[in-house]
PADREN-109949 format. One record per residue: residue in one letter; x, y, z negated of N, C-alpha, C, O in turn. Coordinates in pm, whole numbers. Each point is the difference from the previous one (the first is absolute). Last residue first. Layout:
[A [X Y Z] [X Y Z] [X Y Z] [X Y Z]];
...
END
This chain:
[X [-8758 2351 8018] [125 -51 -35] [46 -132 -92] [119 -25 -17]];
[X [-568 354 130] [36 -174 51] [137 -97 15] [17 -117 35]];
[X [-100 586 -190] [-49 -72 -92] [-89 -166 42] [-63 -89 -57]];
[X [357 454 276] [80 -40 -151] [-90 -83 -47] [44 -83 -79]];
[X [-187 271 485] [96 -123 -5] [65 -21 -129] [61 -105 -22]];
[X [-368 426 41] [-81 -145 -5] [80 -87 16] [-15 -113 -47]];
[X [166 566 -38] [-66 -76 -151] [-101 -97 73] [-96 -40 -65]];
[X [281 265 365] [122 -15 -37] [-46 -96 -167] [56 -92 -61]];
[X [-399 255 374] [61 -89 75] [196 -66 -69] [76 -88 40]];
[X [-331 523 -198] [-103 -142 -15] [77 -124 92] [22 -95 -75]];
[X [209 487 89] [1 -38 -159] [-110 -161 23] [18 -120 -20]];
[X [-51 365 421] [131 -76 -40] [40 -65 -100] [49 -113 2]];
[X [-410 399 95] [-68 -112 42] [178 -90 -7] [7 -122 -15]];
[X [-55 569 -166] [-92 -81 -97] [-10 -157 94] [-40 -100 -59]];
[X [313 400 318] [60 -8 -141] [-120 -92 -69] [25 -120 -6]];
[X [-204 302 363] [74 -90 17] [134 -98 -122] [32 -117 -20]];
[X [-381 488 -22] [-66 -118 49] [135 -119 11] [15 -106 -61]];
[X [89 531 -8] [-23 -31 -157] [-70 -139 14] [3 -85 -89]];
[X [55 345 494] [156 -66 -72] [-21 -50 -90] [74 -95 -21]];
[X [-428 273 253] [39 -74 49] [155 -94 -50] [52 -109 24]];
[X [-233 555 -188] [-73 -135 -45] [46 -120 43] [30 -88 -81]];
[X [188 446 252] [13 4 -159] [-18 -120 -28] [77 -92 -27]];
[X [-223 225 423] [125 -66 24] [29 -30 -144] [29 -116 -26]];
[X [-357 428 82] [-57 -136 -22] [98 -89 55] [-50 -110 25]];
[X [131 527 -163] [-74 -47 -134] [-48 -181 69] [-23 -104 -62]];
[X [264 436 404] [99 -55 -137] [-80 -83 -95] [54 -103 -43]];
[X [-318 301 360] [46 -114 30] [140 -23 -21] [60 -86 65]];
[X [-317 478 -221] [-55 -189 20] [61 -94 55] [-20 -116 -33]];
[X [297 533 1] [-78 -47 -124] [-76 -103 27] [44 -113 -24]];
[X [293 278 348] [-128 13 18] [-42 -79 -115] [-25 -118 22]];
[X [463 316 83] [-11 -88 -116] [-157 29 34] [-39 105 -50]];
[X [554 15 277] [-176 81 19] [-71 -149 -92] [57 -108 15]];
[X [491 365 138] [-80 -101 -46] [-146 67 -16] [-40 116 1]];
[X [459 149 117] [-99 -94 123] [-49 -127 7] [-10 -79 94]];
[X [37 515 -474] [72 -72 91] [-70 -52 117] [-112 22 46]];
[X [-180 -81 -371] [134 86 -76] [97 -71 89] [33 -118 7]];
[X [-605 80 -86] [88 30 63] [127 53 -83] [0 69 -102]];
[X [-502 -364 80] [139 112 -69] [86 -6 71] [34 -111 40]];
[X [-646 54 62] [208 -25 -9] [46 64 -77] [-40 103 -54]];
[X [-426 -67 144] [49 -84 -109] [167 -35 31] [87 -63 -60]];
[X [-394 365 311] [48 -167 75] [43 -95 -94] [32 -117 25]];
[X [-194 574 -230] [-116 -42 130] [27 -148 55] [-83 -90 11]];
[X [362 302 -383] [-98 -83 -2] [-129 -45 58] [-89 -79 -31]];
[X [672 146 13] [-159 57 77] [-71 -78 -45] [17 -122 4]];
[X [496 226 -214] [-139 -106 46] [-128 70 17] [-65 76 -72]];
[X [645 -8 128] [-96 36 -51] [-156 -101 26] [-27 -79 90]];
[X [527 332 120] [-86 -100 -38] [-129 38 -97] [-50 110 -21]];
[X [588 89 168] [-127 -12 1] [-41 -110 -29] [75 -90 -38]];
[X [389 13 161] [-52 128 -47] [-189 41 31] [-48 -10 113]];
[X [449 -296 40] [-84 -78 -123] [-117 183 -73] [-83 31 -86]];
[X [463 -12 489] [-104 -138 25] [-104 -20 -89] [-109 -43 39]];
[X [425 430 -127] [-85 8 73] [-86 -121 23] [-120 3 -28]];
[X [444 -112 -260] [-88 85 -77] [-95 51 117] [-118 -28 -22]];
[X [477 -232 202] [-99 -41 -129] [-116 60 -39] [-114 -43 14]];
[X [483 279 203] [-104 -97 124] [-80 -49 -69] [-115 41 14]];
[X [390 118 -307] [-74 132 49] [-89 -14 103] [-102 65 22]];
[X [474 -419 -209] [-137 77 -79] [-129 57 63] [-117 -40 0]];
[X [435 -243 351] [-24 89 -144] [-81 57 -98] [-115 39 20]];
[X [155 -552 321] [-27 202 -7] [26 27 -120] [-21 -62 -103]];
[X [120 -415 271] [-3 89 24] [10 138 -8] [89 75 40]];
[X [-255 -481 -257] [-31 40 161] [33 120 36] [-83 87 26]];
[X [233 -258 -445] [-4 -105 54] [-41 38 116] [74 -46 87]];
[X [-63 360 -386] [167 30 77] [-51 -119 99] [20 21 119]];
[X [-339 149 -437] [-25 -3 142] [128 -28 77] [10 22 121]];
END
């Protein structure tokens, strides 16, 4: 934590607690917050995009 700043002990208060609810489906830790669906479908959305690159990377190779 030296990079912003604070000490340990500021650290450790900021990041302290957390945990995952499973009423809002978050995880929490700190003053981060991770709403599970819509991590899973940004997820997807990446694995989409990645699969649609490769394809576009194995068509110009193969009109090369």
């Amino acid at each position: 934590m030296r990079d912003f700043n604070i000490d340990v002990y500021e650290a450790a208060a900021m990041y302290w607690g957390g945990g995952y609810d499973p009423i809002t489906e978050e995880v929490r830790e700190g003053p981060f917050v991770i709403v599970i669906p819509a991590a899973l479908e940004a997820a997807k959305g990446l694995q989409r995009a990645i699969y649609a690159a490769r394809q576009a990377v194995d068509r110009h190779r193969a009109s090369s």
